[in-house]
PDB file of N, CA, C and O in Angstrom:
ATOM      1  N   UNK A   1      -2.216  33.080 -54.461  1.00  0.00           N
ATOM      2  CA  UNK A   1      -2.919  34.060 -53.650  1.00  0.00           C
ATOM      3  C   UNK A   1      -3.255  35.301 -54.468  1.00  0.00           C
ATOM      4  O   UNK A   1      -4.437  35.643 -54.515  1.00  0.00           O
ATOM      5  N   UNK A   2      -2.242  36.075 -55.179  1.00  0.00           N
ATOM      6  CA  UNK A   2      -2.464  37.037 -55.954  1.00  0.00           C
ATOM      7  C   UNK A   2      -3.511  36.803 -56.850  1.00  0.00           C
ATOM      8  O   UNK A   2      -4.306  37.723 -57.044  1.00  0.00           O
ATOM      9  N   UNK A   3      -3.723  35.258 -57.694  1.00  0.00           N
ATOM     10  CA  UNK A   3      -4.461  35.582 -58.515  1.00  0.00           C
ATOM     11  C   UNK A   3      -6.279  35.825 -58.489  1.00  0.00           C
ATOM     12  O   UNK A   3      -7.089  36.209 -59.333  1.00  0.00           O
ATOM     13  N   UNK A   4      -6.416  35.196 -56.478  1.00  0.00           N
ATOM     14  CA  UNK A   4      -7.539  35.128 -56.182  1.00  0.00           C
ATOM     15  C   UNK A   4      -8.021  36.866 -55.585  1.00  0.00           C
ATOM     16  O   UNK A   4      -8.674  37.290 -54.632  1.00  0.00           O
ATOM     17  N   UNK A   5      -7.450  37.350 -56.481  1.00  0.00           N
ATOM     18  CA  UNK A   5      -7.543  38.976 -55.910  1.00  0.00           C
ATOM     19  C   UNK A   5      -8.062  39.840 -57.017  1.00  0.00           C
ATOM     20  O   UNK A   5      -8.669  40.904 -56.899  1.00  0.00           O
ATOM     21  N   UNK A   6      -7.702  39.165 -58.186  1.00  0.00           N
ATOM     22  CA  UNK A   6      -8.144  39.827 -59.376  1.00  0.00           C
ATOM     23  C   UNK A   6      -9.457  38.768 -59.902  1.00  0.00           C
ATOM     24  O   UNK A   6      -9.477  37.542 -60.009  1.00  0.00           O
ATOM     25  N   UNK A   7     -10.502  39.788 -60.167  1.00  0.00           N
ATOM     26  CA  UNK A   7     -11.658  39.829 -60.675  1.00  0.00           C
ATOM     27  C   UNK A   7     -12.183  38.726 -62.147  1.00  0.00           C
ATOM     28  O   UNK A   7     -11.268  38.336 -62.873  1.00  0.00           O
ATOM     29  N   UNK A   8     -13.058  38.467 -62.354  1.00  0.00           N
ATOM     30  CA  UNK A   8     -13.264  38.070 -63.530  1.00  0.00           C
ATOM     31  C   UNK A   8     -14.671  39.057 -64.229  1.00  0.00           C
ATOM     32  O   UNK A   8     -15.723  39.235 -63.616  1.00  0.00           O
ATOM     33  N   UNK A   9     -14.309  39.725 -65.921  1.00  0.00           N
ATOM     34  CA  UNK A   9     -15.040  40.657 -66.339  1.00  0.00           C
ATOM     35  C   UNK A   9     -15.683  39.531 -67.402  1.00  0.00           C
ATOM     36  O   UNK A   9     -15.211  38.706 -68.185  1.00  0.00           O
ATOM     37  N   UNK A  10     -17.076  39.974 -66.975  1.00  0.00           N
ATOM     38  CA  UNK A  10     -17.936  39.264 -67.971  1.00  0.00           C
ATOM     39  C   UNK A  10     -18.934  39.970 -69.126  1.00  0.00           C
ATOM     40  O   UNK A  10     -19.789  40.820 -68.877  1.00  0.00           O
ATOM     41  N   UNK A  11     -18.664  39.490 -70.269  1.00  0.00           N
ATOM     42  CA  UNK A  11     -19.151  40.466 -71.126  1.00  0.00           C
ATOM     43  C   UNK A  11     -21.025  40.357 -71.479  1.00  0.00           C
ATOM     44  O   UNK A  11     -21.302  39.203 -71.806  1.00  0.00           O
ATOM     45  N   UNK A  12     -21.932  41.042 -71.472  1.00  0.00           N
ATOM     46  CA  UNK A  12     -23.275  40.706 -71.558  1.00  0.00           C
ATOM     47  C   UNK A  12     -23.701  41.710 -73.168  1.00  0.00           C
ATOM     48  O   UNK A  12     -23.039  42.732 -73.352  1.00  0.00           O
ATOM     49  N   UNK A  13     -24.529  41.418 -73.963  1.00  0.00           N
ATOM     50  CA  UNK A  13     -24.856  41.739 -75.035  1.00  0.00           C
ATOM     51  C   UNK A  13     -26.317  42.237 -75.041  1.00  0.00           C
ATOM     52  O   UNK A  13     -26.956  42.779 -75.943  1.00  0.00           O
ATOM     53  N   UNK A  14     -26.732  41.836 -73.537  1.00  0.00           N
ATOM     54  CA  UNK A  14     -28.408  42.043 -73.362  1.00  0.00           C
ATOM     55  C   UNK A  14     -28.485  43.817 -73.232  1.00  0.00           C
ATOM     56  O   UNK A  14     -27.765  44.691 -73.716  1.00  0.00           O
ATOM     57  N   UNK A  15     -29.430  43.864 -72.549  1.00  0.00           N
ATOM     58  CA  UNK A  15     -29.815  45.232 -72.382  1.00  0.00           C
ATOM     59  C   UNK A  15     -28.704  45.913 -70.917  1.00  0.00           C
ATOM     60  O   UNK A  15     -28.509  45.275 -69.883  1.00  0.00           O
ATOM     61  N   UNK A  16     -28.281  46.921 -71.129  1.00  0.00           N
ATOM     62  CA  UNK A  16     -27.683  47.438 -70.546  1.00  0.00           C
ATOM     63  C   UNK A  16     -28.130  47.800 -68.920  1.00  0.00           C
ATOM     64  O   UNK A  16     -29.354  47.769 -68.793  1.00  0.00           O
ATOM     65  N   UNK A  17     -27.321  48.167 -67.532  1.00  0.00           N
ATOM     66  CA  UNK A  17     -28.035  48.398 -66.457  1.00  0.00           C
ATOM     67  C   UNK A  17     -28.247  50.308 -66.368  1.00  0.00           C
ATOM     68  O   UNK A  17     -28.836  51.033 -65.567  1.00  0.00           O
ATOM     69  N   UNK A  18     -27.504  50.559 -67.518  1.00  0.00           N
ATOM     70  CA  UNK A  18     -27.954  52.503 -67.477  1.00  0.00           C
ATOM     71  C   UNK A  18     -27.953  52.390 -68.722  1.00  0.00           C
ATOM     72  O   UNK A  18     -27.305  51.629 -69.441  1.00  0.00           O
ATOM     73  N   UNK A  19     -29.443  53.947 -69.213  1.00  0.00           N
ATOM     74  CA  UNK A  19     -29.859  54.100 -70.448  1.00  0.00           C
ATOM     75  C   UNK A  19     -28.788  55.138 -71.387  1.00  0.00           C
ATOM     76  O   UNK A  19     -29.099  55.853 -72.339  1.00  0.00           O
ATOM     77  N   UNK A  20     -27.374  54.935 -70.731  1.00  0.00           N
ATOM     78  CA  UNK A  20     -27.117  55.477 -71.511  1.00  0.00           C
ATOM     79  C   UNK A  20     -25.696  55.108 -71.807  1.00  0.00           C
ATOM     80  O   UNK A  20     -24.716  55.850 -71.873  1.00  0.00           O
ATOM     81  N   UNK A  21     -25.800  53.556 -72.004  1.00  0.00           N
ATOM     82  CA  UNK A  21     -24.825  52.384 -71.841  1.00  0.00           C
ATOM     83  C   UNK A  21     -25.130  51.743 -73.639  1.00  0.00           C
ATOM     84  O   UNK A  21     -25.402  50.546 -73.551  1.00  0.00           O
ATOM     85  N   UNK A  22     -25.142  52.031 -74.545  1.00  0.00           N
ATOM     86  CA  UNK A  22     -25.436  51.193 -75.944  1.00  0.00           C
ATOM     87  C   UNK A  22     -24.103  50.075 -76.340  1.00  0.00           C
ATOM     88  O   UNK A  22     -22.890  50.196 -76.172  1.00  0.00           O
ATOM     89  N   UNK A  23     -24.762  49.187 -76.814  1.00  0.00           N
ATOM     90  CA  UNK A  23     -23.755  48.171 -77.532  1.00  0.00           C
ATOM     91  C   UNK A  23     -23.371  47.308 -75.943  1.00  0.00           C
ATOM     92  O   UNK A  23     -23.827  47.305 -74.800  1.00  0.00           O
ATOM     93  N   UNK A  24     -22.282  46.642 -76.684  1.00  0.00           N
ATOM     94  CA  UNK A  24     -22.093  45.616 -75.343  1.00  0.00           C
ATOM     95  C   UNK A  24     -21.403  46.057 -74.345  1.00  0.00           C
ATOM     96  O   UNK A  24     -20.745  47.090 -74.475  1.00  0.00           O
ATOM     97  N   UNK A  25     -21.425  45.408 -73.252  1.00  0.00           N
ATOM     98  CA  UNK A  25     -21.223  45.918 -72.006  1.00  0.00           C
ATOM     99  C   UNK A  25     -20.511  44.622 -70.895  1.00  0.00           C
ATOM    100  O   UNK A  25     -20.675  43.403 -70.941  1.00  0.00           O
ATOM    101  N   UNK A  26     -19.674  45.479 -69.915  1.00  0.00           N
ATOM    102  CA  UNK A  26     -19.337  44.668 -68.935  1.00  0.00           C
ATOM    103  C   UNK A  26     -19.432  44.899 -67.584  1.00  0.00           C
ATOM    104  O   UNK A  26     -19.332  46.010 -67.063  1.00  0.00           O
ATOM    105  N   UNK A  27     -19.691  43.489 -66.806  1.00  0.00           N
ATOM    106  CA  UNK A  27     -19.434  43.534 -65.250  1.00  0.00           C
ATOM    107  C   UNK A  27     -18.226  43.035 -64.936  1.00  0.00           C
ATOM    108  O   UNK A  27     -17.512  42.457 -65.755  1.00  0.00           O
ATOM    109  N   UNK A  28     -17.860  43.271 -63.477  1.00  0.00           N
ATOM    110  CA  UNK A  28     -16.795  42.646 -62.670  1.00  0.00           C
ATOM    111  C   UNK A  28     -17.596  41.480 -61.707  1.00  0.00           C
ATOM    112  O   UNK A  28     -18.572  41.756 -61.010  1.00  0.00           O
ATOM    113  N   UNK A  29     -17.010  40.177 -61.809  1.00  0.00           N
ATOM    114  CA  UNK A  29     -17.423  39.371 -60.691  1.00  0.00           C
ATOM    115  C   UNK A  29     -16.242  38.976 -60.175  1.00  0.00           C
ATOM    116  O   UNK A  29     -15.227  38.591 -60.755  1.00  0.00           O
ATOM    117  N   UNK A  30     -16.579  39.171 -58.512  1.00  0.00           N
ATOM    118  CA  UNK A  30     -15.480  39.045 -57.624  1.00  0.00           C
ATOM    119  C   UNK A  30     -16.100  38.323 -56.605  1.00  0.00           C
ATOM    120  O   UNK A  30     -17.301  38.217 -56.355  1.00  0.00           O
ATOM    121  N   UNK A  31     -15.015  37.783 -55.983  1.00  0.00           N
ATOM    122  CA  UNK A  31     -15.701  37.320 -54.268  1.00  0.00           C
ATOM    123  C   UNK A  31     -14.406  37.271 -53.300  1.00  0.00           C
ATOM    124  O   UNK A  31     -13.277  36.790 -53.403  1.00  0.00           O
ATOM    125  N   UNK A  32     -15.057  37.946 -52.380  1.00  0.00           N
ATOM    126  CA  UNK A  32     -14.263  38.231 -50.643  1.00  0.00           C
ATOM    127  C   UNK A  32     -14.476  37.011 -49.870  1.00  0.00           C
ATOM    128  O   UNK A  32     -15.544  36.579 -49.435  1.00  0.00           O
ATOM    129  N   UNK A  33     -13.333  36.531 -49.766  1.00  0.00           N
ATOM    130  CA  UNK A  33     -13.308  35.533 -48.134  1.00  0.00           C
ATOM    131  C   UNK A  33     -12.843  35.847 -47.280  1.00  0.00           C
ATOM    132  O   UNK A  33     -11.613  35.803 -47.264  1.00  0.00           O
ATOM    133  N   UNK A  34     -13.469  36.268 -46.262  1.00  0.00           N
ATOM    134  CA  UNK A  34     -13.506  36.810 -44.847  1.00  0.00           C
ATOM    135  C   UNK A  34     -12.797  35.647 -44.098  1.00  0.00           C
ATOM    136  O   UNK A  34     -13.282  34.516 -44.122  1.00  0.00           O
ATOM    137  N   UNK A  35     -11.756  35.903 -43.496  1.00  0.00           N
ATOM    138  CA  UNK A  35     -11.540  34.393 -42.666  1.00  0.00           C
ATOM    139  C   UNK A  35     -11.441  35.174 -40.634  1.00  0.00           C
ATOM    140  O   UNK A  35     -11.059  36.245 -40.163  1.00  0.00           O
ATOM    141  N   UNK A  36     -12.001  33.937 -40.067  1.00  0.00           N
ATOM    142  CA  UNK A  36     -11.771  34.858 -38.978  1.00  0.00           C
ATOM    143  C   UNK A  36     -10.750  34.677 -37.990  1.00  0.00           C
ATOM    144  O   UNK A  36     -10.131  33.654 -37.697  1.00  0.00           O
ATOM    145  N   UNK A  37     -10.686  35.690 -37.584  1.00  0.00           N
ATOM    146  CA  UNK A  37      -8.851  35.783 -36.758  1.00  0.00           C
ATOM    147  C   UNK A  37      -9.173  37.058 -35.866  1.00  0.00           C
ATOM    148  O   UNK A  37     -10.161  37.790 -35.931  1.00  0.00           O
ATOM    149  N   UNK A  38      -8.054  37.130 -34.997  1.00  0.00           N
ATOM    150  CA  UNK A  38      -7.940  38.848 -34.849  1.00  0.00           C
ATOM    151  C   UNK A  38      -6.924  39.649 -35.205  1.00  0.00           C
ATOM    152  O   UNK A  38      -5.700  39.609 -35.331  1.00  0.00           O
ATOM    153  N   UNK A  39      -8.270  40.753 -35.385  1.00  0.00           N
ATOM    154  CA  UNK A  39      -7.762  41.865 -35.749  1.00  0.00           C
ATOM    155  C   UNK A  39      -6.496  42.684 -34.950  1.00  0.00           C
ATOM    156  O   UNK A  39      -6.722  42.827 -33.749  1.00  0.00           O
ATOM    157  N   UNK A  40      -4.976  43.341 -35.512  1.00  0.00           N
ATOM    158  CA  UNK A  40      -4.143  43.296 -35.321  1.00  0.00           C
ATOM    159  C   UNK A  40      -3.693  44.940 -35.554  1.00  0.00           C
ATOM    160  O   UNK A  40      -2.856  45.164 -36.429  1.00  0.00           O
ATOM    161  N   UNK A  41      -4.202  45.975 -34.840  1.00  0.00           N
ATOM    162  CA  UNK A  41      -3.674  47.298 -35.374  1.00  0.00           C
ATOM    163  C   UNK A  41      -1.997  47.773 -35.503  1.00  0.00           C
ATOM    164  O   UNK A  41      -1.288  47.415 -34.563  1.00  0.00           O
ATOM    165  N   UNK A  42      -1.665  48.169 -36.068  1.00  0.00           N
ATOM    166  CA  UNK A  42       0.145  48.504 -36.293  1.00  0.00           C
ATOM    167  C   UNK A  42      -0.004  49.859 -34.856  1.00  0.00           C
ATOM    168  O   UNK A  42      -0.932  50.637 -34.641  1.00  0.00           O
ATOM    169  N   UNK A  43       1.195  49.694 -34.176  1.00  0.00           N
ATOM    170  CA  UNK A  43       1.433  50.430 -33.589  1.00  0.00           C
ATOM    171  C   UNK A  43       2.185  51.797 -34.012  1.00  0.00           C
ATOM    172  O   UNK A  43       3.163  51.925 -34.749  1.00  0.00           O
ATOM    173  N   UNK A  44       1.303  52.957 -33.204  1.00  0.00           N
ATOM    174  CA  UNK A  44       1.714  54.459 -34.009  1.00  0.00           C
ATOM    175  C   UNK A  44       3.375  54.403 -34.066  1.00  0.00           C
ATOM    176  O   UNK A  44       3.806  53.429 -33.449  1.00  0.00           O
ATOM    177  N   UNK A  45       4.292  55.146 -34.607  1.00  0.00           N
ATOM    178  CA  UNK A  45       5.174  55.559 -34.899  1.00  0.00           C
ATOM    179  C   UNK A  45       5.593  56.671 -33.880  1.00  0.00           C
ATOM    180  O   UNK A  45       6.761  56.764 -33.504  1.00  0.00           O
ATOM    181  N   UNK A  46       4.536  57.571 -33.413  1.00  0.00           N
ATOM    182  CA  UNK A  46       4.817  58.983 -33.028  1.00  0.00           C
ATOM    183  C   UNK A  46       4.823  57.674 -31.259  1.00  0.00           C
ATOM    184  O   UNK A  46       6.029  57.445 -31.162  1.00  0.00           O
ATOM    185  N   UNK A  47       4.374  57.169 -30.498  1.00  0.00           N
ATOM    186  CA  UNK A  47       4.117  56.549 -29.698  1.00  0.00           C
ATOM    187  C   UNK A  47       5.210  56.689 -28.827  1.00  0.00           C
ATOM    188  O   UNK A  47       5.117  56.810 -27.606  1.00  0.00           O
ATOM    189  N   UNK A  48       6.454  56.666 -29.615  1.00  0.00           N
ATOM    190  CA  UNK A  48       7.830  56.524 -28.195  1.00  0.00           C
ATOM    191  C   UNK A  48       8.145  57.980 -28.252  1.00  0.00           C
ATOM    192  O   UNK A  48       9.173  58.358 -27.690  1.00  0.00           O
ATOM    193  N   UNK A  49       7.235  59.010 -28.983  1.00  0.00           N
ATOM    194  CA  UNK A  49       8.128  60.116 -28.799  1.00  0.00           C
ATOM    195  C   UNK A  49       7.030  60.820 -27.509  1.00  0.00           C
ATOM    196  O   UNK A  49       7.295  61.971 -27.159  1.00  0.00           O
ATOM    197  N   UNK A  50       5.831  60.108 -26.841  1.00  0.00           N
ATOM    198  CA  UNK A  50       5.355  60.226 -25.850  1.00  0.00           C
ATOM    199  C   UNK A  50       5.849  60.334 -24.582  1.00  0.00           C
ATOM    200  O   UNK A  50       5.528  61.201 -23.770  1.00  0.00           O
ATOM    201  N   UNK A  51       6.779  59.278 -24.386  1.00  0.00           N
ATOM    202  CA  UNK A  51       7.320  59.423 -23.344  1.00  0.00           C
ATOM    203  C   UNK A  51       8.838  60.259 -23.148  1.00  0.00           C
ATOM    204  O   UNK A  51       9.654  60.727 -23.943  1.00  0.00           O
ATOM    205  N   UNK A  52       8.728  60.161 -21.380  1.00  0.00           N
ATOM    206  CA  UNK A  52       9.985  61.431 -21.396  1.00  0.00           C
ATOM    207  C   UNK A  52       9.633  62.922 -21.369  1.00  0.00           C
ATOM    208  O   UNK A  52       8.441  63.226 -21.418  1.00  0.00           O
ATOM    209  N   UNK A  53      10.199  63.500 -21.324  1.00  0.00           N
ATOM    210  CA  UNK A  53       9.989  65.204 -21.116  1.00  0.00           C
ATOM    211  C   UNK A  53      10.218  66.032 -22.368  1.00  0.00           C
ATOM    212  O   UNK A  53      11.130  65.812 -23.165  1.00  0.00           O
ATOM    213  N   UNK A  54       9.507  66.800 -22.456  1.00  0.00           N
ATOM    214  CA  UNK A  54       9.421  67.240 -23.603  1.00  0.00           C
ATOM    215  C   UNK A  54      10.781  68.106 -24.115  1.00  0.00           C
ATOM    216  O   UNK A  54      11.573  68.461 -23.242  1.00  0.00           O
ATOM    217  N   UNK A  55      11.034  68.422 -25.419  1.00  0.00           N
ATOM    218  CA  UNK A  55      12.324  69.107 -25.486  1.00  0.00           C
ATOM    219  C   UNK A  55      11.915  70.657 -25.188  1.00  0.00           C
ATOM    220  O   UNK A  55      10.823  71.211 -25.321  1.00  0.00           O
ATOM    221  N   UNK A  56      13.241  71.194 -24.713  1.00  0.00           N
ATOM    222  CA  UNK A  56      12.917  73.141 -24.951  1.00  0.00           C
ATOM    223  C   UNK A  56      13.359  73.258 -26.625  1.00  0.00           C
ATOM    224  O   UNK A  56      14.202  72.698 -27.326  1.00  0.00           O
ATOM    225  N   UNK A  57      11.954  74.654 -26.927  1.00  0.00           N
ATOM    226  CA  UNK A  57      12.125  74.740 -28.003  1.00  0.00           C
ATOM    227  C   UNK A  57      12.591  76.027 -27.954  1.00  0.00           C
ATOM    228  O   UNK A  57      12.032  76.716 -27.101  1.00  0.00           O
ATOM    229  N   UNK A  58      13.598  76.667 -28.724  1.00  0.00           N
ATOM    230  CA  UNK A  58      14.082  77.639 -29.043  1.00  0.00           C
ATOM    231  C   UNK A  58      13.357  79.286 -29.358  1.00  0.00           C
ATOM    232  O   UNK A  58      13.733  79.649 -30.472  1.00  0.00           O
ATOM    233  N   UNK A  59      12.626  80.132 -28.824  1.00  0.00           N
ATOM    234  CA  UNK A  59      12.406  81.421 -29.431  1.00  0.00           C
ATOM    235  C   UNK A  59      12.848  82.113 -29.601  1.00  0.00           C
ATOM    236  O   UNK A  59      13.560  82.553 -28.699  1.00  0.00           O
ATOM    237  N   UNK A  60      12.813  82.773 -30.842  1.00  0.00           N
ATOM    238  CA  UNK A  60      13.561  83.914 -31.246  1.00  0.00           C
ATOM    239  C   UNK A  60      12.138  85.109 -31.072  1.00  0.00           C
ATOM    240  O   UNK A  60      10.933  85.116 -31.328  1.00  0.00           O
ATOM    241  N   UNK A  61      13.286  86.146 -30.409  1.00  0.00           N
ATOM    242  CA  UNK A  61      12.803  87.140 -30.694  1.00  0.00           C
ATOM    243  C   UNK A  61      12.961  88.007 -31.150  1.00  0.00           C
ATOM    244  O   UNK A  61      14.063  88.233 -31.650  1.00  0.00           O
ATOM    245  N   UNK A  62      11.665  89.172 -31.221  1.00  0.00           N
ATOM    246  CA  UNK A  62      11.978  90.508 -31.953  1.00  0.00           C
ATOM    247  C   UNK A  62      11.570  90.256 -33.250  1.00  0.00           C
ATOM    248  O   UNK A  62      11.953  90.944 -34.196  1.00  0.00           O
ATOM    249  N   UNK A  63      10.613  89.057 -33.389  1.00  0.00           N
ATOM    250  CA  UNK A  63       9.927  88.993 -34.503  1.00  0.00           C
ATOM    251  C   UNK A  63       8.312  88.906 -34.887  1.00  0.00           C
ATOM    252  O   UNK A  63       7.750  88.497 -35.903  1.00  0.00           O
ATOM    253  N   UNK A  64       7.888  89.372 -33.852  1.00  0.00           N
ATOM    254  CA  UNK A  64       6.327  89.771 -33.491  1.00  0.00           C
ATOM    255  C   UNK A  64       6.415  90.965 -34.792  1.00  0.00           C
ATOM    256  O   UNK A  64       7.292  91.736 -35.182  1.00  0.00           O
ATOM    257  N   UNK A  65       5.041  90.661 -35.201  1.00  0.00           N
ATOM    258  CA  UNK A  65       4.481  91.267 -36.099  1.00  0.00           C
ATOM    259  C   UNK A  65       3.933  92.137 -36.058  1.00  0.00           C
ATOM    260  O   UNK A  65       3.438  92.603 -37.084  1.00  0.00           O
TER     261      UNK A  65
END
C-alpha cells in the first residue's frame, strides 16, 4: 500500500516547461484511485463538553483597568 503512494520521477532532456529551467529536468508521475465508499467525519472532541450546565467561573476583582 505504502509503495503505491510514492510517485515515480521521470527525467526528460528535451526542452524544458519554464524558460528558465536549462539542462535536464524532471517530472513527478503519480496516480489517485478514488474508490467509492462513505465518507466518515471523526467526531469533535469538544462535543461532550456540550452537554450539561455550564461551570461557574471564578472573578476576581478589583482588577479593572
Amino acid at each position: 500500500m505504502t509503495k503505491a503512494l510514492i510517485g515515480q520521477y521521470l527525467r526528460h532532456d528535451g526542452p524544458a516547461p519554464a524558460a528558465d529551467v536549462k539542462g535536464p529536468w524532471y517530472s513527478l508521475e503519480t496516480t489517485f484511485k478514488i474508490e467509492p465508499g462513505v465518507a466518515k467525519l471523526p467526531r469533535p472532541p469538544i462535543t461532550d463538553k456540550l452537554r450539561g450546565e455550564r461551570p461557574a467561573i471564578e472573578r476576581l476583582s478589583g482588577l479593572e483597568a
